[in-house]
SEDO-316940 format. One line per 5 residues: number of its first residue (from 0); their letters; for each residue y, x, z of C-alpha. Coordinates in steps of 0.5 Angstrom, whole numbers, plus 500, padded with zeros to 3 digits. Last residue first. Layout:
NUM) A) Y/X/Z; ... $
% end
This chain:
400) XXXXX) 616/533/522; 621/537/517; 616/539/512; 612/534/513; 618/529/510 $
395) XXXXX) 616/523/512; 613/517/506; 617/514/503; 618/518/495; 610/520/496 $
390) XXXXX) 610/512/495; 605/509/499; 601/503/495; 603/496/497; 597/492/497 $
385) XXXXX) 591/497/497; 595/501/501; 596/495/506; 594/498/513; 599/499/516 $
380) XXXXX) 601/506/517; 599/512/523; 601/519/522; 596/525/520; 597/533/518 $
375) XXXXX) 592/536/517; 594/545/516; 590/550/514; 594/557/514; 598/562/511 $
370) XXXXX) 599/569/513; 598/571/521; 591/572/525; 591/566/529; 590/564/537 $
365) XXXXX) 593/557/538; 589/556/545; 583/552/541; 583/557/536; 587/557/530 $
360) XXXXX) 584/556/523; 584/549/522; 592/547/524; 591/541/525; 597/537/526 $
355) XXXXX) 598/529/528; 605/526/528; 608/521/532; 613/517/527; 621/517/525 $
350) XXXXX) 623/513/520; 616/509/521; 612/507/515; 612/500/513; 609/494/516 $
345) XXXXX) 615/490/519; 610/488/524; 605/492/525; 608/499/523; 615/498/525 $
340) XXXXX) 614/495/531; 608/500/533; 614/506/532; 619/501/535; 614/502/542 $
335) XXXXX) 613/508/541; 621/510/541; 623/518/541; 617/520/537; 611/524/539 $
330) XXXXX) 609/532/536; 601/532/537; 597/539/537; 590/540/535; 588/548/534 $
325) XXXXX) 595/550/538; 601/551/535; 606/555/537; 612/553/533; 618/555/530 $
320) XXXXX) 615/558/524; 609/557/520; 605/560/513; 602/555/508; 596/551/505 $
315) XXXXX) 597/543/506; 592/537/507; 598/531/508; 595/525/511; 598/518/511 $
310) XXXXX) 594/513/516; 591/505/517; 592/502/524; 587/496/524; 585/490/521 $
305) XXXXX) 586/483/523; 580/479/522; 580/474/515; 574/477/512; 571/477/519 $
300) XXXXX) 572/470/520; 563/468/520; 562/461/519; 556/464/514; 556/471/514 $
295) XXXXX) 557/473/506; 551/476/503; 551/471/497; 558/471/496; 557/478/493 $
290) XXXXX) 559/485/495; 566/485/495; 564/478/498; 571/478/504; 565/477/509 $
285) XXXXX) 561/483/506; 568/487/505; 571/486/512; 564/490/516; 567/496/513 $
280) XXXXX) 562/499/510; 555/502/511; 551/497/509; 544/497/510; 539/493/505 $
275) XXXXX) 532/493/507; 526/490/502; 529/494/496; 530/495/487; 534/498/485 $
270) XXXXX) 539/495/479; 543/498/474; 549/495/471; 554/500/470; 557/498/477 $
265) XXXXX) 551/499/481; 546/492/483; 543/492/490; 537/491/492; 532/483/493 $
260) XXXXX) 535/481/500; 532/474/502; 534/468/502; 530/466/496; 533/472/492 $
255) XXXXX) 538/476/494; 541/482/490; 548/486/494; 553/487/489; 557/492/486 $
250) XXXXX) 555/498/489; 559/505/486; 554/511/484; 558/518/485; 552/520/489 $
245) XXXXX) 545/517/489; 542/521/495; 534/520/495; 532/520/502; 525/524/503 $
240) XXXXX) 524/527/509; 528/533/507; 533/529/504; 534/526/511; 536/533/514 $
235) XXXXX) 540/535/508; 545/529/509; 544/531/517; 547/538/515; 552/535/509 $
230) XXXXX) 555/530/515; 555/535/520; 559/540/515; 564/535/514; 566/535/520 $
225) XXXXX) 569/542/520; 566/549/518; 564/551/524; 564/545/528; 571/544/533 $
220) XXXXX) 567/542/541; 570/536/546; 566/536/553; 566/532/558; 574/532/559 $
215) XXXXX) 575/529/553; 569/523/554; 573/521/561; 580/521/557; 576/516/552 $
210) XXXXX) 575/511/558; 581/509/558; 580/505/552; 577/501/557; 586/498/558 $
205) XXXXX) 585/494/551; 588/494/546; 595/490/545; 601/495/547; 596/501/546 $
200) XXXXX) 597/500/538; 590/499/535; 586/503/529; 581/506/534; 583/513/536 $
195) XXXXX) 590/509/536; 588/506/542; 588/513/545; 596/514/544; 597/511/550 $
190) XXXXX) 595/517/554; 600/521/552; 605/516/550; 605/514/559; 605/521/560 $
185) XXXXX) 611/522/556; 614/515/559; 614/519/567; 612/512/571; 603/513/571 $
180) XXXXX) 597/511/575; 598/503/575; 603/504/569; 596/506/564; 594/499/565 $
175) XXXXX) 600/496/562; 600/501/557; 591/499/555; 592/493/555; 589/488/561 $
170) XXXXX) 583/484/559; 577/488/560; 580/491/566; 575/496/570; 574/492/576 $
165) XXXXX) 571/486/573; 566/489/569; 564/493/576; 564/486/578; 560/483/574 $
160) XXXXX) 555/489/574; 550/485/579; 552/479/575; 548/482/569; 553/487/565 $
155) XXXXX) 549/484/558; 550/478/560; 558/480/561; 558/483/554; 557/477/551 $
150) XXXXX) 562/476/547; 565/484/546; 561/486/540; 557/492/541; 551/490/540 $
145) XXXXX) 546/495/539; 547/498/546; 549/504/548; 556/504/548; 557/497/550 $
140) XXXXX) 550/495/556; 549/502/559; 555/505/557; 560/501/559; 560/502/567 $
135) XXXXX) 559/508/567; 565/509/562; 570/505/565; 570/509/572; 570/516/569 $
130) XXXXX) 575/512/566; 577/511/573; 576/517/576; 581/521/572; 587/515/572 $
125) XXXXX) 587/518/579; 587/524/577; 593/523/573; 597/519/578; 596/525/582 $
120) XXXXX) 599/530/576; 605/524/576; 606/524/583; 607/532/583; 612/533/578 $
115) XXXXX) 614/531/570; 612/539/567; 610/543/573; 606/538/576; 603/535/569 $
110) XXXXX) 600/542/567; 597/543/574; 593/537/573; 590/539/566; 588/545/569 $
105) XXXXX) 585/541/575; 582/537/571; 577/542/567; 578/541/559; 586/542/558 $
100) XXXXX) 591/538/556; 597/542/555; 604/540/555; 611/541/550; 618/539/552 $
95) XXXXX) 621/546/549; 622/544/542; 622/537/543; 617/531/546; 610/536/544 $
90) XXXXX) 603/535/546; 597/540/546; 590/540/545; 584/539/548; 584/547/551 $
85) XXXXX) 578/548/554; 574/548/546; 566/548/546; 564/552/539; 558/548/535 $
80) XXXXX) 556/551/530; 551/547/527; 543/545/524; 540/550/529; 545/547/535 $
75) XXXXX) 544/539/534; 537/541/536; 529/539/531; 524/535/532; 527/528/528 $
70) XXXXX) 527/524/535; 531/531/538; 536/530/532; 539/523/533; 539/525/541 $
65) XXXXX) 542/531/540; 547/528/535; 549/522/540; 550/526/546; 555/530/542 $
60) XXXXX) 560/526/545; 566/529/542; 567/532/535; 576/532/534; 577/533/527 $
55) XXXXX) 576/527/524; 578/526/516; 581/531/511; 578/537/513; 582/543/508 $
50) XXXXX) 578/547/502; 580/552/499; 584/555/493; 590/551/494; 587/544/496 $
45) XXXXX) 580/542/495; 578/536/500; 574/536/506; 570/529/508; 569/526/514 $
40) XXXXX) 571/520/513; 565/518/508; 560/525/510; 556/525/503; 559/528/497 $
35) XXXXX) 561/525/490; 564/519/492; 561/511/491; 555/513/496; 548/510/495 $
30) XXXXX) 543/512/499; 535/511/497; 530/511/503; 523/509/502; 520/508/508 $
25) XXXXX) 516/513/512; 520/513/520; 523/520/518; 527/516/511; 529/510/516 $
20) XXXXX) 532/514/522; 535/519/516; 538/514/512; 541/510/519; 543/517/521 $
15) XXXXX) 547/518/514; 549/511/513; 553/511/520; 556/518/519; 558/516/512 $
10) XXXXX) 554/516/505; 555/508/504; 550/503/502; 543/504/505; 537/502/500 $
5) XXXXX) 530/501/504; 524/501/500; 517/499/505; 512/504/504; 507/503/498 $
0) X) 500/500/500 $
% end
């Protein structure tokens, strides 16, 4: 008997694991991915001789590739390079406001003392214990689970977790939470911008974002070279037990017949045959039909959710002046809450955005040898590209952010 065919749509983290669980447990695995590289948003892109990573840059939790790795018998370590990072990254208000957050808490804490006082790095160490806090509690019954929506996670908590869920603030945001622990408006942007992380503005997301400083502090690591290097190794690894890659090739349709998932149909007509189909997409593009009404969750309103914050890169190669720079580092605006204003509800650029640079050749701390270096550099934008197309003429100046 022929193993089950299993066609995974998209060559992101999430397809890639999902291609190498299905491939290592005996099915027929194929993946189509529409770019000519695996990885999705971890991707590089060639500029001037080189190669810059245009996507995530952070690598935390590592948890997760340990564990997806041990079941396929071998060590997130032989596939990578991973190099532990003490400091986080460093954050700047002006040319001589800046702070340093650091992997050990009472670095992090000194830091904050001598830059806005005593009671805001108390305030900090506070705020500690409670993400710490937020994340046990989440773990087990949201992080881990395979249904990670917020409706019914108090069933999944238990009653003798109701009151853990209760403590952590499921349905405060995330600013007015973080008001609790701190009164200096810098330390309260720092901190804010964690729901960013995942497409929100701290004044509507929820204050269990928190938990994100916790996962910081347990360990953030840089990958020789990049993000995309981790996709391209779990890429090969499923190839190695059988996945078939299918690059540069576009799904139009999802088949079904009789109620059941038959394939999938490519843009130039051709179709593949499947049992199983995984879509490794934005979830808006099954209930909006992008992939044939057919699959289109009925009752579901997914099509018409709101969508969260999108980005403008710039991926540059040049030599710096002015600024230390660490291996992350994030310039603030002056007014955050006219920032998200700006983006959400006016939807347009901000005239005077918070910008996020990697410099990809410096070390954590911002050692560098000199000459020209790799650098991304990242503000948030509404998600209306597909509508209203960024104009280079609007976008921030990168050379005088």
């Amino acid at each position: 008997m022929s193993p089950a065919r299993a066609v995974v749509i998209g060559a992101g983290i999430g397809g890639l694991a999902a291609a190498l669980k299905l491939a290592r447990a005996g099915l027929s695995v194929t993946v189509v991915e529409s770019a000519e590289a695996p990885g999705g948003k971890m991707r590089s892109v060639p500029v001037d001789g080189t190669r810059i990573e245009a996507g995530p840059t952070v690598f935390t939790m590592r948890w997760v590739f340990d564990e997806l790795l041990a079941e396929c018998g071998t060590r997130l370590e032989e596939r990578v390079r991973l190099r532990p990072a003490s400091l986080l990254a460093r954050h700047a208000w002006s040319r001589e406001e800046r702070l340093d957050l650091h992997a050990d808490i009472d670095a992090s804490a000194d830091a904050i003392a001598r830059f806005a006082g005593g009671a805001e790095a108390e305030g900090y160490r506070r705020f500690c214990a409670r993400a710490a806090e937020v994340y046990r509690t989440l773990e087990g019954p949201f992080i881990r689970s395979g249904q990670t929506g917020p409706t019914g996670l108090a069933k999944r908590v238990g009653l003798s977790g109701i009151g853990d869920l209760w403590r952590i603030q499921p349905f405060a945001t995330l600013w007015s939470g973080l008001k609790e622990y701190f009164r200096d408006p810098r330390m309260l942007q720092l901190f804010g911008r964690y729901a960013t992380y995942c497409g929100a503005s701290p004044y509507t997301a929820p204050a269990t974002l928190m938990l994100v400083a916790h996962v910081e502090r347990a360990g953030v690591w840089t990958v020789d070279g990049g993000l995309s290097a981790l996709a391209g190794s779990i890429a090969e690894l499923a190839v190695a037990d059988g996945a078939e890659f299918r690059y540069g090739a576009q799904v139009q349709e999802v088949l079904v017949s009789g109620g059941k998932v038959t394939g999938v149909a490519l843009a130039g007509g051709e179709r593949i045959r499947a049992d199983i189909v995984v879509c490794n997409g934005d979830v808006a593009a099954l209930g909006a039909g992008l992939l044939g009404r057919a699959v289109v969750p009925a009752g579901d309103k997914i099509a018409r959710a709101e969508r969260s914050l999108s980005a403008v890169t710039f991926c540059v190669r040049a030599e710096t002046a002015g600024f230390p720079l660490a291996h992350h580092t994030v310039f603030f605006s002056r007014d955050y809450r006219a920032e998200f204003d700006t983006i959400l509800r006016d939807r347009r650029l901000p005239p005077d955005p918070t910008v996020y640079v990697c410099a990809q050749d410096r070390s954590a701390d911002g050692a560098f040898g000199g000459g020209a270096e790799r650098l991304l550099m990242l503000v948030n934008a509404p998600a209306d590209g597909s509508e209203r197309p960024c104009q280079p003429r609007r976008s921030p100046d990168a050379r005088a952010t």
